[in-house]
N, C-alpha and C positions, 0 to 999 in steps of 0.2 A: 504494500500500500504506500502511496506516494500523492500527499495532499499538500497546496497552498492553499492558505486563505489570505486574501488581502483584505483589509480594510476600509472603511472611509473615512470621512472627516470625525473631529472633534474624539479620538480613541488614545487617552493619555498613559492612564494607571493601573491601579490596584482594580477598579470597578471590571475595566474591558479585559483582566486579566480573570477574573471567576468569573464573565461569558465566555470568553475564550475557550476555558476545559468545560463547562457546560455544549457550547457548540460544536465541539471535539469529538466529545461520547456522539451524539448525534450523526456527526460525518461519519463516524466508527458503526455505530450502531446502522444505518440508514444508507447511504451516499457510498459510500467505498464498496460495498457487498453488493448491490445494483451493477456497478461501475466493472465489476470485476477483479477487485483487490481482493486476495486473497492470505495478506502480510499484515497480523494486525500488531507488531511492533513496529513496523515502521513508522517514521515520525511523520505527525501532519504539521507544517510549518504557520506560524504563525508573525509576517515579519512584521513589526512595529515601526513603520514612516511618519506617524505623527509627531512621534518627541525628536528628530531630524529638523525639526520645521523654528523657526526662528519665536522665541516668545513673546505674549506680547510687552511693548518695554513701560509701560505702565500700569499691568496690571489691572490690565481690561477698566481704566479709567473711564475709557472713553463710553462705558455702559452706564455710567452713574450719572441719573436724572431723573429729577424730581420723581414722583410717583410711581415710581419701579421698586418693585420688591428687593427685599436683600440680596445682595450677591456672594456674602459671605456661606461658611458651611455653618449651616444648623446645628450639627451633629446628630441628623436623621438618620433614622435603620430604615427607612423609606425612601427610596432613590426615585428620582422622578420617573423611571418608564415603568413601574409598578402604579405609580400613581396615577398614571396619567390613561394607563387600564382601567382601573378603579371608577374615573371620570366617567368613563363609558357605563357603566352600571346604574351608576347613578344619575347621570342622564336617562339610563333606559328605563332604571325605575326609581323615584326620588326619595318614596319613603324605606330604601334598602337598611333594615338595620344593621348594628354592629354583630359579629358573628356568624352572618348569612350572608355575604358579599359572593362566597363561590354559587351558593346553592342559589342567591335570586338571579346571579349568571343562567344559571343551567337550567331554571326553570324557562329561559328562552329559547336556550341553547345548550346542550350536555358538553359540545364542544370547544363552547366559548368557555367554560369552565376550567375545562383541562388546559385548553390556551393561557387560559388567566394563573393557571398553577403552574405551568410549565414556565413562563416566563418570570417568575417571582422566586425560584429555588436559589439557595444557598447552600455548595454542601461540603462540608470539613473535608472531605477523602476521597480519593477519587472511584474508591468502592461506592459510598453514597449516590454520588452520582452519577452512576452508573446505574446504579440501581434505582435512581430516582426516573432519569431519561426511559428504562426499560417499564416503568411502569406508566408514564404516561404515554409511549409510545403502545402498549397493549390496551391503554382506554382508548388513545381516537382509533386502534384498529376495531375494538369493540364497536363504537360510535360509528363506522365506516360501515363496518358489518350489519347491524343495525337499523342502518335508517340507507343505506346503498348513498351513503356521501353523500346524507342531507336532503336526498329525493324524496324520500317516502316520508319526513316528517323529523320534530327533533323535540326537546325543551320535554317540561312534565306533560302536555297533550299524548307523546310519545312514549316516554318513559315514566309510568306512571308510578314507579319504585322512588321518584322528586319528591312527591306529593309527599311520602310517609319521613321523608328527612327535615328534622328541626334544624340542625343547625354547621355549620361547615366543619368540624370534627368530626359529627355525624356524617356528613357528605362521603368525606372519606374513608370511614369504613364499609359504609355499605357500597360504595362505589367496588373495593376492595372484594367485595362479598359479591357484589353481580358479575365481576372481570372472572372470578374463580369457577362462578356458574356457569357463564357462556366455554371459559375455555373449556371446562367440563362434557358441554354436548359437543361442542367442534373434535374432541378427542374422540366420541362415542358414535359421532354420525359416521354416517359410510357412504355418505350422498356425496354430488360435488361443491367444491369449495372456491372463490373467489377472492380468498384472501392471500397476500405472498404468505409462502412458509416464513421469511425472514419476520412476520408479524403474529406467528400462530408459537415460537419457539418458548417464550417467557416463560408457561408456565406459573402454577401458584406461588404469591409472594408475600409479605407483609407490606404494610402502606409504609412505605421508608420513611425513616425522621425529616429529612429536609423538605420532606413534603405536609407534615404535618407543619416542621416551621416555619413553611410558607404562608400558611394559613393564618397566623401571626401576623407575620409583614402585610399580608393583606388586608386584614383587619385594621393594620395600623393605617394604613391608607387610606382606609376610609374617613380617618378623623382626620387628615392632610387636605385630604379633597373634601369636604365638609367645610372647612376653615377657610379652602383659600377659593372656594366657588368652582362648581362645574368647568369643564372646559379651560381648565388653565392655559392652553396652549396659545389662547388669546395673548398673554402676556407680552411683552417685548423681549429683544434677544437677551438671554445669558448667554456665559459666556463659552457653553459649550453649540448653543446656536449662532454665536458669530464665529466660531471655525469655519462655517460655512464660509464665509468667504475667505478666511484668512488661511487654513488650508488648500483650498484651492490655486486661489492666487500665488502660497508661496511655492506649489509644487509648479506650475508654471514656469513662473521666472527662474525656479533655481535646476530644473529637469536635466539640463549640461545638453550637449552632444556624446555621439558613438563613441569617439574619442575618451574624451573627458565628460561621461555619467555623472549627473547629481546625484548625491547621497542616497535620493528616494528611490532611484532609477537603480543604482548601484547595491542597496539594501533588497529591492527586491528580484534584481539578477540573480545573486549570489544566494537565495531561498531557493529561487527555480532552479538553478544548477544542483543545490542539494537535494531537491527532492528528487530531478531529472535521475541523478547517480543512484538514488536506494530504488526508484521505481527499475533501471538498469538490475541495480543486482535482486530483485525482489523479483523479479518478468511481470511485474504490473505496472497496470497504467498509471499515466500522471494525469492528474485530475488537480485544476485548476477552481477554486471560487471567489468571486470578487465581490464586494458590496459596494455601491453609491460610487464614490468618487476612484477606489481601489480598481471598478470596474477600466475608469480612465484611465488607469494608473499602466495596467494592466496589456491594456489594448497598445500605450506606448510602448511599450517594454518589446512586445513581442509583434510589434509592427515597423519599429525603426532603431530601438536600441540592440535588442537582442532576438536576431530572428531566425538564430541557428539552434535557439530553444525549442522544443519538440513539445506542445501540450496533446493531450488524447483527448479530453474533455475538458473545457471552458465553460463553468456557468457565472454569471453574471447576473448580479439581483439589486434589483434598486438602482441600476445604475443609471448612466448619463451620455452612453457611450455613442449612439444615436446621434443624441442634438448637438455632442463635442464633435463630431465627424462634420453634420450639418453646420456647423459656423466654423470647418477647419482650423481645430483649435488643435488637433493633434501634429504633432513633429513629421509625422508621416502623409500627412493629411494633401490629397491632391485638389487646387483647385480647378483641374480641368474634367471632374468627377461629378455630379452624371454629365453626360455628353451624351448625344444621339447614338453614339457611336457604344457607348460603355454606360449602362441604366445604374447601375450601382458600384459599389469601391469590392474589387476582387477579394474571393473568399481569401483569409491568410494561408497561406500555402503553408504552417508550422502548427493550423490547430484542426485538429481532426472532426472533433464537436466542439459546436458552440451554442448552448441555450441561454436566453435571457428572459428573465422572468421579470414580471410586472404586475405590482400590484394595484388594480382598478383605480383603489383610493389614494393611493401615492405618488403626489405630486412631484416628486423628484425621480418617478422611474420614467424611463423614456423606452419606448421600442428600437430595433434594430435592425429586422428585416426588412422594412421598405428602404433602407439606405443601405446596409451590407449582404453583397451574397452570400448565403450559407448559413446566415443567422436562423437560428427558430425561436419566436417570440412563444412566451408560454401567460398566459392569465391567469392570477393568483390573489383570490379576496379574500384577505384574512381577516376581515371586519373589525379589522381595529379605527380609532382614530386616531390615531397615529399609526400609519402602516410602516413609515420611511423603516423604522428599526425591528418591526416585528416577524420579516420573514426568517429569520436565522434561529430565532426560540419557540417558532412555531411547531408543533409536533405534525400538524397536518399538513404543513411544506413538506417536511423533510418524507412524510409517507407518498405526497403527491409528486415529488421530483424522483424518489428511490423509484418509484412506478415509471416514470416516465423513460427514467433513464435506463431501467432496465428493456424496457420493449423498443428500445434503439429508434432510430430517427422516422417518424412516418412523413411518406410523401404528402 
């Protein structure tokens, strides 16, 4: 097995460092067995081009004005993309009490639920979560199996086993308790089955700790989002929403030439070279993921800097790689593309596949196939509101891409 993941904007510390092995188990678990990898110590790289980027020299001054919330740290166990989950609940339902945040979820939705728990874990070990990812990865295949992806119906109208749960402790045992039932007849039927084996393996398990102290953090969110009003996203930038610009623009200007590589360009050659060699000695593929701006990052690297780099799979999520070709903002970038003569910018002759995924509500994802050949645009509505961050902790992405990617390219 031989994985990068690149990044986007605004990914500093400690926080994008426990997603990072949260998103790991997931590749491992989901993405890499689809893919063909069959090496599960091999390393999946995760290179870091943000802390590369120039700081700002006063300390994001320039965000302090008048009626803007604090920019200092709170000292909250409630990070804002937990919170900002939350919002969504209680938008959907206002009088949500404290302790029932997952279950008035699931009363809409069983899967917005496990989204909403997937994306809130914490876990000490990398056994924990491991064991956390495997059990929410056996609810949405339950969920999947279920309701056929949502078709046939979802929320307690559905699962009428909601009705009989007071309170989100509760959720999760009995949740626990129906996952154990269903795997139960799927062991005992002898009819056919439409689920991957890769989602039927799990087996009985306990509801793991970082999933119960998820339930905490969520709870705590709720009195976050209570205090500072629905829809916080209204706010103005902090200062991990003005990386937006300030990542961008410094990988721009400092990307170097072939010659002489910028840092960022040079940090994430030298990931793809490592991974390139263990997937060589492993006989697996290399398999590429980019998010948001990594997608740019990405697309330069292996279009003008380094394109003696071999990828087998390229997927791209949330990205921008589209409308940066469209304003030939890339190093590579031709502007004599499209012409009568040439409709679109030649598939990369160095990447085998290439999917880009988009999520409906996500205004920072762009498509890719009307502007590059070979691209395959994929549609991905994780009903968050805030999508831009939610494809990567998504349990139903990673079963929706594993799927895809294993039934290989359709015409």
């Amino acid at each position: 097995m031989a994985l990068v993941h690149v990044h986007g904007i605004g990914n500093r510390g400690a926080e994008d460092e426990r997603r990072a092995a949260l998103r790991d188990s997931w590749f491992r678990l989901a993405l890499l067995p689809a893919a063909g990898c069959r090496s599960p110590e091999a390393p999946i790289l995760n290179p870091r081009w943000g802390a590369l980027l120039s700081p700002p020299a006063w300390n994001w001054a320039s965000l302090r004005v008048d009626g803007v919330e604090s920019l200092g740290d709170d000292g909250s166990v409630v990070d804002d993309s937990v919170a900002e989950m939350v919002d969504g609940v209680v938008a959907a339902a206002p009088d949500v009490a404290e302790g029932r945040v997952l279950v008035t979820a699931a009363w809409t939705s069983l899967l917005w639920a496990v989204e909403l728990l997937a994306a809130s874990v914490e876990a000490r070990s990398a056994e924990e979560r491991d064991a956390t990812v495997a059990f929410c990865a056996r609810a949405v295949a339950y969920w999947a199996w279920k309701t056929g992806d949502g078709r046939r119906g979802d929320g307690v109208g559905f699962f009428a086993w909601l009705g009989e749960v007071e309170a989100d402790v509760d959720f999760l045992d009995r949740l626990g308790e129906e996952l154990d039932a269903w795997q139960s007849k799927l062991e005992d039927s002898s009819g056919q089955r439409d689920v991957p084996d890769e989602w039927e393996r799990f087996g009985g398990m306990p509801v793991p700790r970082p999933a119960r102290a998820a339930v905490r953090r969520i709870n705590a969110a709720l009195a976050k989002t209570v205090a500072g009003g629905v829809m916080a996203v209204s706010r103005r930038f902090t200062p991990k929403g003005a990386l937006l610009f300030a990542d961008v623009a410094g990988y721009l200007a400092g990307r170097g030439s072939v010659e002489r590589p910028g840092p960022v360009v040079e940090l994430v050659g030298k990931a793809l070279d490592c991974a390139a060699g263990a997937a060589r000695a492993y006989g697996d593929p290399l398999v590429v993921v980019a998010h948001s701006m990594g997608g740019n990052i990405v697309h330069d690297v292996l279009s003008f800097h380094r394109p003696d780099v071999r990828i087998d799979l390229l997927v791209t999520v949330g990205a921008q790689v589209g409308l940066f070709e469209e304003l030939k903002l890339f190093a590579a970038s031709d502007p004599a593309v499209p012409s009568p003569q040439v409709a679109k910018v030649p598939v990369l002759p160095n990447v085998t596949r290439w999917i880009n995924v988009v999520d409906v509500r996500d205004p920072l994802a762009f498509a890719a196939g009307p502007v590059f050949a070979g691209a395959e645009d994929l549609v991905f509505d994780s009903g968050s509101l805030l999508p831009h961050g939610a494809y990567l902790t998504s349990p139903d992405f990673h079963r929706r891409l594993a799927r895809r990617v294993a039934e290989g390219v359709r015409s």
